[in-house]
C-alpha positions as CSV (number, residue, x, y, z in Angstrom):
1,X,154.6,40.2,-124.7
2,X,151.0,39.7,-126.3
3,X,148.3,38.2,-124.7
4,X,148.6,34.8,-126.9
5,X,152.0,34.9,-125.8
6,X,151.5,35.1,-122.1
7,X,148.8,32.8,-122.3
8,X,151.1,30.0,-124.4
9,X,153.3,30.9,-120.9
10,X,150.6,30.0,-118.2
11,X,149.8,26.9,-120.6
12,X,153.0,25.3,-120.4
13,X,153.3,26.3,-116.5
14,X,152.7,22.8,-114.2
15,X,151.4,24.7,-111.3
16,X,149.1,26.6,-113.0
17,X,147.6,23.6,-115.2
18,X,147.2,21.9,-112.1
19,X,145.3,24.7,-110.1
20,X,142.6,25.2,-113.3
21,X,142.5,21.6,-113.2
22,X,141.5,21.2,-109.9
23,X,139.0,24.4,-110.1
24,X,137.0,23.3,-113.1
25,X,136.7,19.2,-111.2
26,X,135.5,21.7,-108.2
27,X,133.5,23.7,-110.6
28,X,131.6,20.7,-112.2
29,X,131.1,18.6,-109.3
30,X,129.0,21.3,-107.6
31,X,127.0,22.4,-111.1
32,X,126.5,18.2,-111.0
33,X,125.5,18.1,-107.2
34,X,123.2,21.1,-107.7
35,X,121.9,19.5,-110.9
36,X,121.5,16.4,-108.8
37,X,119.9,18.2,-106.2
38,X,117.1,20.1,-108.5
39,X,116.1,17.5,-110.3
40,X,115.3,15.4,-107.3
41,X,113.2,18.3,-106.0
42,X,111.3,18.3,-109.1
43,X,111.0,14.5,-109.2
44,X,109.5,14.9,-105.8
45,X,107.2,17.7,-106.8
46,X,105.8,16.0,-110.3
47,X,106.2,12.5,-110.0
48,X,105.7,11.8,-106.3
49,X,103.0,12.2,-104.0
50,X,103.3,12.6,-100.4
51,X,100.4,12.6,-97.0
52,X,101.1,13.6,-93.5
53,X,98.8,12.7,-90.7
54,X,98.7,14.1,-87.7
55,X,98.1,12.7,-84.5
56,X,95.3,14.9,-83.8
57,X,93.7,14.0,-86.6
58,X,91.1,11.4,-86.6
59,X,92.1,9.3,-88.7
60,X,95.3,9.1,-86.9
61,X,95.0,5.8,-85.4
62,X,92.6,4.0,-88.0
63,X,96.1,5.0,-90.5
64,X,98.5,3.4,-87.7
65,X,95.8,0.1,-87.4
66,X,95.6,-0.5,-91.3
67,X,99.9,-0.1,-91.4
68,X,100.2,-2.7,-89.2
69,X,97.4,-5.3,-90.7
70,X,98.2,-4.7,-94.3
71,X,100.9,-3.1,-94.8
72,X,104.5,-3.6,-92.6
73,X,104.3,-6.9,-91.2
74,X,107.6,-8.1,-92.1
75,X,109.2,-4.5,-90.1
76,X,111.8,-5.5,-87.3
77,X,111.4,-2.2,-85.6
78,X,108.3,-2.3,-83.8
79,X,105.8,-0.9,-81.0
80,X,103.5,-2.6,-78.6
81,X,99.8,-1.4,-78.1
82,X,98.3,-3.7,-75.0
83,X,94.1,-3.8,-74.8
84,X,92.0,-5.9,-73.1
85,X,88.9,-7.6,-74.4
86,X,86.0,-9.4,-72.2
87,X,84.4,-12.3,-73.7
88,X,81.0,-13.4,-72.8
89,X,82.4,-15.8,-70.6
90,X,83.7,-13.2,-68.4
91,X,87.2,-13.6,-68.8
92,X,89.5,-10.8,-70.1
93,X,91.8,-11.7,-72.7
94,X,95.2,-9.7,-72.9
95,X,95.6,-8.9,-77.3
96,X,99.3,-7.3,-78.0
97,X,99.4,-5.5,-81.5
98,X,102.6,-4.7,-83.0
99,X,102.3,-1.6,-84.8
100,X,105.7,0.1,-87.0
101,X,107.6,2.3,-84.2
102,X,109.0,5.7,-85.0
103,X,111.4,5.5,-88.0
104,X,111.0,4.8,-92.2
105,X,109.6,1.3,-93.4
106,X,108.3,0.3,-96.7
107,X,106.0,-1.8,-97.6
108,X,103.6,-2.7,-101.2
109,X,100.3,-1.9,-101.9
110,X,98.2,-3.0,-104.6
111,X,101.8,-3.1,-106.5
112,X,102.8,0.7,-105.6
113,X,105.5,0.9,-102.9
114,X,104.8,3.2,-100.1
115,X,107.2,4.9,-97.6
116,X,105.6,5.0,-94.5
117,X,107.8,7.4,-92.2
118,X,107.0,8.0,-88.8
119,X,108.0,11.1,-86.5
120,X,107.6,12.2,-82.8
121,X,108.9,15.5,-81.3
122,X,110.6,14.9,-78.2
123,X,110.2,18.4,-77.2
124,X,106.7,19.4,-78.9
125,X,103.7,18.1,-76.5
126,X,99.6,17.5,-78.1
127,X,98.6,20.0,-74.9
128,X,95.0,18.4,-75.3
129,X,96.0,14.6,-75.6
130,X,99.8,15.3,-73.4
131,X,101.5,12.9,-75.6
132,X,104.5,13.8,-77.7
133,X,103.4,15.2,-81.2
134,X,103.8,12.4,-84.0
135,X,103.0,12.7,-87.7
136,X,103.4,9.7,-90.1
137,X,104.1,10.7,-93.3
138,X,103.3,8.2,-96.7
139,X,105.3,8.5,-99.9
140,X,104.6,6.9,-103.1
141,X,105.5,7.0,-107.0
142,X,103.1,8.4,-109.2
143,X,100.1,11.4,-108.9
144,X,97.5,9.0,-108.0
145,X,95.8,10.6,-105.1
146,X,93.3,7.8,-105.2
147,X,95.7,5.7,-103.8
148,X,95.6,7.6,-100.7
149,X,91.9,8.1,-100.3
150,X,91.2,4.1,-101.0
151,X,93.9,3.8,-97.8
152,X,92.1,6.2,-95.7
153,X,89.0,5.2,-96.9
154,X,89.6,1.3,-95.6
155,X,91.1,2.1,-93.2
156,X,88.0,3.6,-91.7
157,X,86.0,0.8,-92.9
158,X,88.7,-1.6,-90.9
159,X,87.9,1.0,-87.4
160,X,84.2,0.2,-88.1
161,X,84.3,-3.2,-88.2
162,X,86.2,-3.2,-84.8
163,X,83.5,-1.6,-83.2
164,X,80.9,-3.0,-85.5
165,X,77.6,-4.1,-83.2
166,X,79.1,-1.8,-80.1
167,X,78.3,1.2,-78.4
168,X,81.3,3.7,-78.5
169,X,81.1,6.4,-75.6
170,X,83.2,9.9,-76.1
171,X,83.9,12.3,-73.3
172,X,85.1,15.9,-74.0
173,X,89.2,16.2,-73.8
174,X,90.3,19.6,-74.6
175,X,87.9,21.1,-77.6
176,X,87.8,17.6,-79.1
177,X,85.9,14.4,-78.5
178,X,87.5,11.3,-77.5
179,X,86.5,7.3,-77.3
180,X,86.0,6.7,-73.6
181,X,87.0,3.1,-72.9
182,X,86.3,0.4,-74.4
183,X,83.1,-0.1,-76.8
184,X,80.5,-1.5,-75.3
185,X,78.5,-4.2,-76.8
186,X,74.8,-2.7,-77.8
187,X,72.0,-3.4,-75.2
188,X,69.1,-4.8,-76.8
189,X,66.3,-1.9,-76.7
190,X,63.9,-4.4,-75.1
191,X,66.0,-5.6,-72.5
192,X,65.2,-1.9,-70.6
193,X,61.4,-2.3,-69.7
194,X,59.4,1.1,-69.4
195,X,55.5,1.3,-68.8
196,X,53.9,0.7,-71.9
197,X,54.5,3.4,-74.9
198,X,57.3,5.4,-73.6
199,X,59.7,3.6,-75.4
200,X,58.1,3.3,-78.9
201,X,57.0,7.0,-78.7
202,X,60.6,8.4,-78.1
203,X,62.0,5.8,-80.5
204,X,59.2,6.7,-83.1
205,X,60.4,10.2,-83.0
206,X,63.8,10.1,-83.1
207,X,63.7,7.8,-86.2
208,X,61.1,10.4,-87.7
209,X,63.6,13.1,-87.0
210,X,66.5,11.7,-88.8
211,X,64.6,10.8,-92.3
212,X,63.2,14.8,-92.0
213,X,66.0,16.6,-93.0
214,X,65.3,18.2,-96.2
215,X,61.6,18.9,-94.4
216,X,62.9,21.3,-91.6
217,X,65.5,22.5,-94.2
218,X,62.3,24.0,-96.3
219,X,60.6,24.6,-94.1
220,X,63.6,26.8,-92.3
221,X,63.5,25.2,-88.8
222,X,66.3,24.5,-87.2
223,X,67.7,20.5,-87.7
224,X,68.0,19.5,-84.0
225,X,66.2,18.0,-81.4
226,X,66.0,17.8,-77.4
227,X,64.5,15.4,-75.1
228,X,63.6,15.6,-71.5
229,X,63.4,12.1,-69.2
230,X,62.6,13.1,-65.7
231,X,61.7,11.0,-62.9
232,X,63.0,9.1,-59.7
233,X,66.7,7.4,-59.7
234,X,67.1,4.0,-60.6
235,X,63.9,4.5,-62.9
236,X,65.8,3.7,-66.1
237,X,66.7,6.7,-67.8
238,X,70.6,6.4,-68.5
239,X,70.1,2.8,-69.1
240,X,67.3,3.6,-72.3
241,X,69.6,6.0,-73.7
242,X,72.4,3.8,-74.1
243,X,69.9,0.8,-75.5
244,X,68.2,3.6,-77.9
245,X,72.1,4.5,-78.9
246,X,72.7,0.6,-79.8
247,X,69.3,0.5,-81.6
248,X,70.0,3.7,-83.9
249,X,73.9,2.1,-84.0
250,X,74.8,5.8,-82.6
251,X,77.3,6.7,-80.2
252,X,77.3,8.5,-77.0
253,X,78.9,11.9,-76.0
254,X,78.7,12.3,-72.5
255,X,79.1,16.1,-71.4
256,X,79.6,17.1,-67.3
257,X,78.4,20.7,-67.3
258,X,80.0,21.0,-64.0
259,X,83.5,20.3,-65.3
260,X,85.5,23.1,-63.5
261,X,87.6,23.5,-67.4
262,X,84.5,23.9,-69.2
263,X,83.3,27.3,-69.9
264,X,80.8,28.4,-72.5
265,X,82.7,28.7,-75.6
266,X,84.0,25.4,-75.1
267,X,80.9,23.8,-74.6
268,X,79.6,25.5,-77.6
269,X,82.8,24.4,-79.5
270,X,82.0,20.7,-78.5
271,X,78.4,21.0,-79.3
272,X,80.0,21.7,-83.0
273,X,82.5,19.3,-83.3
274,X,80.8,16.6,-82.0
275,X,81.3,13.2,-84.0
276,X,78.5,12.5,-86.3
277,X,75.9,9.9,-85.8
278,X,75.8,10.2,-81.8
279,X,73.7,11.5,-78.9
280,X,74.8,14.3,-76.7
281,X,74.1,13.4,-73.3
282,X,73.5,15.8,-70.2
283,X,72.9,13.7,-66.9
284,X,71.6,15.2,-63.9
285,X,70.9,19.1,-66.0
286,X,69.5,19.8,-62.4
287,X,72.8,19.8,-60.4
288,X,74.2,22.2,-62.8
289,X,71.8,25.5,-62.3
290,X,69.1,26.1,-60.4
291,X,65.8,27.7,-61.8
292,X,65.9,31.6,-61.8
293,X,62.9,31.5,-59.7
294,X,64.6,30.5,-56.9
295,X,66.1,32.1,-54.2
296,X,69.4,34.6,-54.6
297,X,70.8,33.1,-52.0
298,X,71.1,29.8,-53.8
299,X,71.4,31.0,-57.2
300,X,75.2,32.1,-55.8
301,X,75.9,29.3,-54.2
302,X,75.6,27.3,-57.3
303,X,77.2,29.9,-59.7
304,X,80.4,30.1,-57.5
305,X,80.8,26.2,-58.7
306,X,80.2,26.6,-62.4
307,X,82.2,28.5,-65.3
308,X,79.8,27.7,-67.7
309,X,76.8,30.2,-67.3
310,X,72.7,29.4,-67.8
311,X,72.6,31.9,-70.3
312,X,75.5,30.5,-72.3
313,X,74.1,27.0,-72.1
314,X,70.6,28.1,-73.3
315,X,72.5,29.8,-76.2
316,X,74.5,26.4,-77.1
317,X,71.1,24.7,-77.3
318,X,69.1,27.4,-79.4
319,X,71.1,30.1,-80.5
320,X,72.5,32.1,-83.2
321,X,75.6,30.2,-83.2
322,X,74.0,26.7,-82.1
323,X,74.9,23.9,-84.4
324,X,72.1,21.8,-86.5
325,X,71.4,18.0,-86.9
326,X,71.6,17.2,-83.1
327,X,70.0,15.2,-80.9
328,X,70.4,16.2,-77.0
329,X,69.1,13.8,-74.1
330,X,68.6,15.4,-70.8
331,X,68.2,13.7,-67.6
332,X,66.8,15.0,-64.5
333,X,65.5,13.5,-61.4
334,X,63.7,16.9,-60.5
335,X,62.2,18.5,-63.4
336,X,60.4,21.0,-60.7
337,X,63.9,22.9,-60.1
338,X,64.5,23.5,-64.1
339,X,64.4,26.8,-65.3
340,X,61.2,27.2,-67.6
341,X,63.5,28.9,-70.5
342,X,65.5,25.9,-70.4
343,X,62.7,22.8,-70.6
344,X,60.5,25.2,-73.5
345,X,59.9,23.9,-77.2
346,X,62.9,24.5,-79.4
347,X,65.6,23.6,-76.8
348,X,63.3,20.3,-75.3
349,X,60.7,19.1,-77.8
350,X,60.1,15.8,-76.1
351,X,59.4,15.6,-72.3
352,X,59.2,12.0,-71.0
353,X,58.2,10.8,-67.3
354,X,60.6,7.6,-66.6
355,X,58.4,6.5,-62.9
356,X,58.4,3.6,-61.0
357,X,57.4,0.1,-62.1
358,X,53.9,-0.1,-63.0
359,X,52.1,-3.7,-63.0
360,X,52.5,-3.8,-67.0
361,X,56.3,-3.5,-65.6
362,X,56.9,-5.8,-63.0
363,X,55.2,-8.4,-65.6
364,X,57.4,-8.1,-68.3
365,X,60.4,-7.7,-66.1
366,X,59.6,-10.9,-64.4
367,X,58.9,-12.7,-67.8
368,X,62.5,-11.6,-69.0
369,X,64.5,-12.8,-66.2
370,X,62.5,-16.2,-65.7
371,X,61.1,-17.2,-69.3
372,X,60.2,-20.3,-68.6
373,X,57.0,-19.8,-66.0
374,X,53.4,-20.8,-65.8
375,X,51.1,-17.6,-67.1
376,X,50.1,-16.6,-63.4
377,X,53.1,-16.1,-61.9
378,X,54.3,-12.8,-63.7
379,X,50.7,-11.6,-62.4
380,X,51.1,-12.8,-58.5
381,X,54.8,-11.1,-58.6
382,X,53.4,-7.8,-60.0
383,X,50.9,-8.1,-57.1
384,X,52.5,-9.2,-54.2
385,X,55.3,-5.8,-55.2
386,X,52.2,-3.5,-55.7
387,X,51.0,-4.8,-52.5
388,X,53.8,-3.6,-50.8
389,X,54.5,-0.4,-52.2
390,X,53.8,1.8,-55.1
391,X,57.0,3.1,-55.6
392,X,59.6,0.9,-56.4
393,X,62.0,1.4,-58.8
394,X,63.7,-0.9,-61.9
395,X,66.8,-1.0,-60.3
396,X,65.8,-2.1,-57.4
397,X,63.5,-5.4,-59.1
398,X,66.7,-6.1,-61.3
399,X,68.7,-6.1,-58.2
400,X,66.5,-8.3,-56.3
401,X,66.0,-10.8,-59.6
402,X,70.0,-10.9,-59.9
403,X,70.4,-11.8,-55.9
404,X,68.0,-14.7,-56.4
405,X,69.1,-15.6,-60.1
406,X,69.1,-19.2,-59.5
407,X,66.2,-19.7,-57.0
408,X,63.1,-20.7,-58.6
409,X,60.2,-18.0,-60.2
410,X,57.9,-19.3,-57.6
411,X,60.0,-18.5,-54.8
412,X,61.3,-15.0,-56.5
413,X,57.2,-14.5,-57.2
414,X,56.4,-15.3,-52.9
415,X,59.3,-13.4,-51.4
416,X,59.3,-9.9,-52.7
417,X,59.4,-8.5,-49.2
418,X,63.4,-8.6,-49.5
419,X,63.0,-6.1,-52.4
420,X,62.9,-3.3,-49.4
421,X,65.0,-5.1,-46.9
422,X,68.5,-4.1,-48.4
């Protein structure tokens, strides 16, 4: 039998028909499925355009924010995010926003439709935030990156006009720096009273220090600046930082250099990373080392309690691998115990006494709480305190004006004896 022969045969047998039948439906409908499935990935990869965000990154939540104001309002599938917000009458009000919960939603914008997809990993943990990791992830038509970069972009304007006029506060978390509570609405820079010229000489040089950048940069000196306010407790120095922070619109970033996790790569990784446009605060530098002059004895002590070491510090403010355009505040009720290598120029360039109230002082404090007052009276109250003792303190004169808030500025002027009583 030839071959046309035996293939005529197999022809004209059913069973066979059938079988090459069925193989070549087989046959086509995975050369279609695989067809199918390569020309979506190359649809993906050339005509759309994807973005993850991380939780850890920091536009996370400004991303999660503008979702939920512009884009999926009408989504059934929700979470809540609770805050609470003080007015200036005192009373907290309760504000629920519903933001997209984990899962896909759509939604328009500036007619291109976006896939907004959001994950979370059960069994993957952020080890610096301990919250489950989440992504959300935004798909679009088109290879318009713009379209990403205008969301991002207002959706950082949108975070900035939340806290527009406030005073945000970041404390160290793991090597990043977080918002600490709630922002604060700015303190007006008047409204903290030091003797006369402090204030506009440290606020003189900050302001001359940020419009000098390309100057040091020319000159090679190092874009960064310390300051030094010593003097008693209660004296006003926290409180002008914060006010000079509302007044420059900066933020805060309060570091505790006696923070059992912090050691001195981390504390020089957070002196990098810190957020722009805010001041780095170190309260109390004393209670963290003791000057090297002192006594071995208690140069152990206070090393046994610490895992961040002098030497490591004084490299984070002025060393090889210090970071530039900074501004460091220091505070200090003792400048005496501070280690000379730690207070010279290059690490502190401005050293401020914050003392007790002066009669300049007491004056304008007085005038501020009770504006309405015959000319003499600031000048009696200033006296009458004087009279009793040189060394009182602003926090104690603001505590006495807020006990006797409602008496009247004669009174408050006559009975300053009960500054000393509590």
């Amino acid at each position: 039998m030839t071959v046309s022969e035996y293939l005529t045969t197999l022809g004209d047998n059913p069973y066979f028909g059938a079988g090459f039948g069925l193989f070549g439906l087989g046959a086509g409908a995975a050369i279609l499925r695989k067809g199918l499935q390569a020309s979506l990935i190359l649809f993906r990869r050339h005509y759309m355009i994807t973005l993850e965000v991380p939780c850890r990154d920091k536009s996370y939540q400004w991303l999660l924010h503008w979702i939920t104001v512009r884009g999926a309002r009408k989504t059934q599938h929700l979470s809540v995010e609770t805050t609470f917000e003080q007015h200036d009458t005192g009373h907290i009000k309760t504000k629920y926003d519903f933001i997209p919960s984990i899962g896909t939603h759509y939604f328009n914008h500036k007619g291109s439709w976006i896939k907004v997809e959001r994950t979370r990993e059960q069994h993957t943990l952020d080890l610096h935030m301990g919250v489950p990791w989440e992504t959300v992830t935004l798909t679009s038509l088109g290879k318009n990156k713009g379209l990403y970069f205008d969301i991002l972009e207002e959706a950082r304007q949108m975070a900035l006009t939340q806290t527009e006029g406030k005073t945000i506060m970041y404390t160290a978390m793991g090597p990043d720096w977080r918002p600490f509570g709630h922002p604060r609405k700015r303190r007006p820079l008047d409204s903290v009273i030091l003797d006369t010229g402090i204030s506009d000489r440290i606020l003189s040089d900050v302001e001359d220090f940020l419009q000098a950048a390309a100057w040091y940069g020319d000159r090679g000196i190092p874009y960064r600046r310390g300051y030094l306010l010593h003097g008693p407790p209660g004296c006003g120095k926290s409180s002008y930082i914060t006010a000079l922070a509302g007044e420059l619109s900066f933020g805060i970033c309060v570091l505790n250099l006696s923070d059992r996790g912090l050691t001195d790569d981390r504390l020089n990784h957070l002196l990098s990373v810190a957020p722009q446009n805010t001041i780095i605060l170190l309260e109390d530098i004393d209670a963290a080392f003791v000057s090297r002059e002192d006594s071995a004895q208690a140069k152990t002590a206070y090393e046994g309690l610490n895992r961040v070491t002098f030497s490591g510090l004084l490299n984070c403010l002025d060393g090889v691998a210090s970071t530039e355009a900074r501004i460091v505040f220091m505070t200090t009720n003792y400048v005496e115990r501070l280690d000379p290598a730690l207070v010279r120029p290059g690490r502190v360039d401005v050293k401020e006494y914050i003392g007790f109230c002066t009669e300049p002082q007491l004056k304008k404090m007085f005038t501020r709480f009770y504006q309405t007052v015959s000319p003499d009276l600031p000048d009696k109250f200033a006296r009458n305190v004087l009279a009793q003792s040189k060394n009182v303190s602003a926090a104690q004169i603001q505590g006495y004006f807020m006990r006797h808030k409602a008496d009247s500025p004669n009174v408050v002027a006559e009975n300053v004896k009960e500054i000393w009583e509590e």
